[in-house]
N, C-alpha and C positions, 0 to 999 in steps of 0.2 A: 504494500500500500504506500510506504512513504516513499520507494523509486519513482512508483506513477502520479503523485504529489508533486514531486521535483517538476515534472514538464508544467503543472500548473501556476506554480507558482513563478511569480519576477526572476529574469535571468541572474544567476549568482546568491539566491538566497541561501542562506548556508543551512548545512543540512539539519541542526537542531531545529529551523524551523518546519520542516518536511518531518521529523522525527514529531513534533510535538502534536501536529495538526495531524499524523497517521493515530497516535494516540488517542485523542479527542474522538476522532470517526469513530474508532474502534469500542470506545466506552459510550458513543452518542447509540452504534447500534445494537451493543449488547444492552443496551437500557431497552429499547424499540423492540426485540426479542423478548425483552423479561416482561415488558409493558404488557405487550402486545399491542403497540399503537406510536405513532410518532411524535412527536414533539411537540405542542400546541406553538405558535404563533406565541403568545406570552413566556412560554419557558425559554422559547430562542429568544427572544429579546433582554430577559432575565441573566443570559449565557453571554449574550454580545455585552453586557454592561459590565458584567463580574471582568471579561476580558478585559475590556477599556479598562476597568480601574486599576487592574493588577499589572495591566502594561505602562500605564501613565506615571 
């Protein structure tokens, strides 16, 4: 997952960030599996803010 990460992301990003963001996938769909449902619209927005803070 984080090789096929690499082509999406900006040319030169280093590879902790393909590492992190395969990790993320990975725990967003074993949650989806445990659910059995995806992620509402409020939980991703919830997820995008927790990032901002923690990268800011």
């Amino acid at each position: 997952m984080a090789a096929n990460l690499q082509d999406l992301l900006a040319p030169g990003a280093p590879e902790l960030v393909s590492d992190l963001l395969a990790t993320l996938l990975t725990q967003v769909l074993r949650t989806v599996f445990e659910r059995g449902k995806f992620p509402t619209p409020a939980e991703i927005r919830a997820l995008k803010a927790a990032f901002a803070r923690l990268l800011n």
